[in-house]
C-alpha positions, 0 to 999 in steps of 0.5 A: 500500500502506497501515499499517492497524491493526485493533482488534478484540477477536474473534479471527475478526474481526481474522483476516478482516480481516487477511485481506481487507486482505492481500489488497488490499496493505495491511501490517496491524496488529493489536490485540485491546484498547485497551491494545494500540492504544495501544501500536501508536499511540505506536509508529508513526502508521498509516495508518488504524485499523479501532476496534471501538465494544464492547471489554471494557477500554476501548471505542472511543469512550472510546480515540477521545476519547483519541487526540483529547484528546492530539492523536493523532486524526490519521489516519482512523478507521473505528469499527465495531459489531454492537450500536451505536446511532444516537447512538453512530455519531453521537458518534463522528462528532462525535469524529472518526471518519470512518466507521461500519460495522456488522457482520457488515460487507459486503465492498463496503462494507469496501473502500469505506470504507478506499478513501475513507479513504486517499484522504481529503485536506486541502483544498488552498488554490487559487492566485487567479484571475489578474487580467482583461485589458481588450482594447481596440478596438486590441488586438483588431484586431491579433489578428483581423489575426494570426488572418486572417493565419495562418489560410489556411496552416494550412487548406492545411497541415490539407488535405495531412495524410495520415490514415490510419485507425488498425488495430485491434489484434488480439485476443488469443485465450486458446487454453486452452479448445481443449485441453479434450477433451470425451471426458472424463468430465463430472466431470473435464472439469468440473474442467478446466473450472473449473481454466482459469476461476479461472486466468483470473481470478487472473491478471486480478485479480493473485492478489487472492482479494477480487476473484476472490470479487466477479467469481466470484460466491462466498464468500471461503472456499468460494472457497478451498477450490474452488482448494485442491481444484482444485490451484490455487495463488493465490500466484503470481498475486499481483502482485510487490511486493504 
């Protein structure tokens, strides 16, 4: 579980990215100008920083620079525009920024890019090499003597091993489908249906709406309302401590 700060001034944005984030564990923050990032960023170092590039006060570039001249530039930031050009994803690169997201941004590529930032690393210095041996002529008799002189024990020792094929587990049956009766009207047993479907995915995925979305193939919001509709509830599938 990461802090992430979102720096948007469109309400919708900040709204469905704190959706989306909250989805995925992460405790968001979020700010609608750059005064308020400011404010969120002297309070506490996040973990990461989603920057809009056009905002009406201060745009993210110009708060990028700022955070990079008062040596506050020292988490992960990924800008994000719908009107930016090259040479803007291209300055705030060289500024710092470590992506570049263009809107309406793509779910696959939302999660990717906050993955790759939260797992972005320093470069850890390698321990040297340690120094090589020369083997001499002597050396390496002894050790073909001690090879020679264990190896025919641990043939006979290999040989009286019992082996004994491993049992494959049995399959776990989800049983659910055997109480679905097919006397039922095709509405309701189209329901029921459904109902067992998006169950099995909640639990599997651990209540994360995001990824009940990718497997089922729908839009986070028509998502929501065919579990509202359904009467399921997403909330306690949610993994514990998430």
């Amino acid at each position: 579980m990461a802090n992430i700060l979102v720096v948007d001034d469109e309400m919708g944005i900040r709204e469905l990215l704190s959706e989306i984030l909250g989805d995925e564990g992460h405790v968001v923050q979020l700010a609608e100008n750059a005064q308020q990032a400011r404010e969120a960023r002297a309070a506490a170092r996040p973990d990461l920083v989603l920057l809009d590039i056009w905002m009406p006060d201060t745009d993210g570039v110009t708060l990028l620079k700022e955070w990079q001249r008062d040596g506050m530039l020292t988490m992960p930031v990924i800008m994000m525009s719908g009107h930016a050009t090259i040479d803007t994803a291209v300055e705030a690169t060289r500024i710092g920024a470590l992506n570049f997201l263009e809107k309406p941004i793509a779910l696959q590529k939302l999660l990717k890019a906050v993955q790759q930032g939260l797992t972005r690393t320093p470069e850890v210095t390698r321990p040297a090499p340690p120094a090589l041996r020369v083997i001499t002529g002597e050396s390496l008799g002894n050790a073909q003597g001690n090879i020679s002189s264990n190896f025919p024990a641990s043939v006979s020792n290999f040989e009286s091993r019992n082996f004994v094929a491993p049992q494959n587990p049995a399959p776990v049956v989800n049983n659910q489908f055997a109480n679905l009766s097919f006397d039922l009207p095709l509405r309701e047993a189209r329901d029921a249906f459904e109902r067992i479907y998006f169950e099995y995915h909640l639990n599997r995925e651990g209540g994360s709406m995001t990824r009940v979305a990718e497997k089922t193939g729908l839009e986070r919001t028509h998502l929501y309302r065919k579990l509202k509709q359904l009467g399921v509830e997403s909330v306690k599938y949610a993994k514990r401590g998430e």
